[in-house]
C-alpha positions, 0 to 999 in steps of 0.5 A: 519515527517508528522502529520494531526490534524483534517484535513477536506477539504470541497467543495462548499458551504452550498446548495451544500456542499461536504466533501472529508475530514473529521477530519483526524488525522494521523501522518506518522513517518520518513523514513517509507513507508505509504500506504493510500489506499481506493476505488474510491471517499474516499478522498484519492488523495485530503488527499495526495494534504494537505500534500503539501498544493496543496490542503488547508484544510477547517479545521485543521492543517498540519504539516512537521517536526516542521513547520505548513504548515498553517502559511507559506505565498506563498513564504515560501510554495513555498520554502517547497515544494522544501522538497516535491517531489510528482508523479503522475498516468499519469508521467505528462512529458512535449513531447516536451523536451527530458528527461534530459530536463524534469528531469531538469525541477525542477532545472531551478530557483534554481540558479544552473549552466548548469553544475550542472544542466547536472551532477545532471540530470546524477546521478538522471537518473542513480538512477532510472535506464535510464542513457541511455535515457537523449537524448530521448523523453517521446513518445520514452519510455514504461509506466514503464521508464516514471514513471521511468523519473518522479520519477528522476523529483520529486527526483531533488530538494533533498526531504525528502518526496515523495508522489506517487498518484495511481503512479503505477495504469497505469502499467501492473503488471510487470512494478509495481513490478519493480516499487515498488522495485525501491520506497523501494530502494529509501526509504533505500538509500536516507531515503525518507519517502513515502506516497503511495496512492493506490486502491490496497492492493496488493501494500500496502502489497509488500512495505508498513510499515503502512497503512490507509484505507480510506472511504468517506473521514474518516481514518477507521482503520489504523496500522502496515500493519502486525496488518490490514492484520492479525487482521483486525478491520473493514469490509472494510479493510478485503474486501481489504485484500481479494483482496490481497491474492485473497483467496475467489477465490481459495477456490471456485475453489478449492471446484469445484473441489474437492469431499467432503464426508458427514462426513467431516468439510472444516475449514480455518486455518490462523496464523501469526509467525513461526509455521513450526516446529509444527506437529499440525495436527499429533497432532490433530490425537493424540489428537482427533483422526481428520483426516486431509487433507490439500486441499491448503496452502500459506504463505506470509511475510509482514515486514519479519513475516509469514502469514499462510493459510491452507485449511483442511478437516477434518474428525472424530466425532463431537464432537472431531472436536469442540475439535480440533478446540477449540485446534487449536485457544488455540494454536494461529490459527484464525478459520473459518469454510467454508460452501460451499454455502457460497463461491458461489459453 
């Protein structure tokens, strides 16, 4: 659906010269959700403004379907964008008009008729929600039902594309779950493809199929969301994963509160897939004759796979617990040892 071929976007010039791109490739397949996700200043906002070229690239070509977006005059561009629909931060809502006015806004110069217009604003306010409010004004509504207005706004000229920039940033976590149920359901029924951009890897995990993480303006490393949360290539992208499961903190609280003896080892077990059905620690038992005590465990499902974490203590000889564990990583497991030092405790 989407594909970037050496895309680079420069500003200024050769005395003060900024790249907010550099050589991008990416290709984003039909009906997906994909996330592109990095700090403030990466590049991200101004990658997403190439793809409907509110922002022209310096170099490289840009691609919808089997049309380069390069080679489109004004006219013909203005015409592609209507394939485009693209949200905002901010809802960009004009106060002035009611809600239906604004949901209408898009359909103003695409000869349709007021009836038209009033029946396709009714279906859309319905889609998200806010049937209710077509008479109301943006002062009148919560950030949620704003954002709500913009995405029925974005959804008026019929996009395959919907292009959403930090578009839950501004919402209390509540209101961003609810819209991020509402973006998943939008990409089954009307098989939208959506680019997320986003600083939080929470949201990529909740509703991404793949994702990119972005740096100075260069793509760093990118995949399935299950392959960059489970086998992480790069610095970054762990540090990201991290701020998800929010797992550094709990192990410090954990260890803050919990008394371990001289004997024993704390190791961070980590698995991706259905392992609930082996006794491993029974068998460590057996095995190696390792106690184990399981101090905290948390499993989530990305694209209906299980992730696994486990925070054991055990105890037994050295020796055995180098065996147990070099059983536990034959079986699949990622391994970490914990040093308490190391977790600021």
């Amino acid at each position: 659906m989407i594909e970037l071929e050496n895309v680079s976007v420069v500003f200024g010039n050769d005395e003060k010269k900024v790249e907010a791109v550099k050589h991008v490739n990416l290709k984003i397949a039909k009906g997906t959700i994909f996330g592109i996700v990095g700090y403030s200043g990466a590049g991200k906002s101004t990658l997403v403004r190439v793809i409907n070229r509110l922002q022209r690239p310096t170099t490289g070509i840009v691609r919808i379907e089997d049309c380069v977006l390069n080679e489109l005059n004004e006219k013909e561009l203005r015409q592609k964008r209507k394939e485009i629909g693209m949200i905002f931060q901010h809802f960009n809502l004009l106060e002035t008009r009611t809600i239906g006015e604004n949901v209408s806004f898009p359909l103003k110069y695409n000869n349709i008729s007021k009836e038209k217009q009033r029946a396709k604003v009714a279906e859309l306010l319905k889609l998200v929600g806010l049937e209710d409010k077509v008479d109301a004004y943006p002062s009148q509504l919560s950030g949620g039902q704003k954002q709500r207005v913009a995405i029925a706004r974005a959804l008026a000229s019929e996009p395959k594309i919907l292009l959403c920039d930090e578009a839950t940033s501004a919402l209390d976590p509540k209101t961003t779950k609810q819209i991020l149920e509402l973006l998943q359901h939008l990409n089954r029924e009307l098989k939208l493809t959506i680019v997320l951009i986003t600083h939080e890897m929470q949201v990529v995990k909740e509703i991404c199929h793949q994702a990119a993480v972005m740096s100075k303006g260069e793509i760093v490393e990118k995949g399935t969301v299950l392959q960059l949360f489970s086998k992480p290539q790069k610095k970054l992208t762990a540090e990201f994963i991290k701020t998800a499961f929010q797992q550094e903190e709990i192990i410090s609280k954990l260890l803050q509160h919990t008394d371990l003896k001289a004997d024993e080892t704390l190791v961070e077990l980590a698995y991706t897939g259905d392992i609930t059905n082996e006794p491993l620690l029974i068998e460590l038992y057996e095995k190696f004759r390792i106690i184990a005590n399981v101090l905290y465990g948390n499993i989530e499902y990305l694209q209906e796979t299980p992730m696994g974490k486990l925070i054991v203590s055990f105890k037994g000889s050295e020796a055995n617990k180098t065996k147990s564990l070099a059983y536990l990583k034959s079986r699949g497991l990622k391994v970490r040892s914990l040093e308490i030092t190391t977790l600021g405790v």
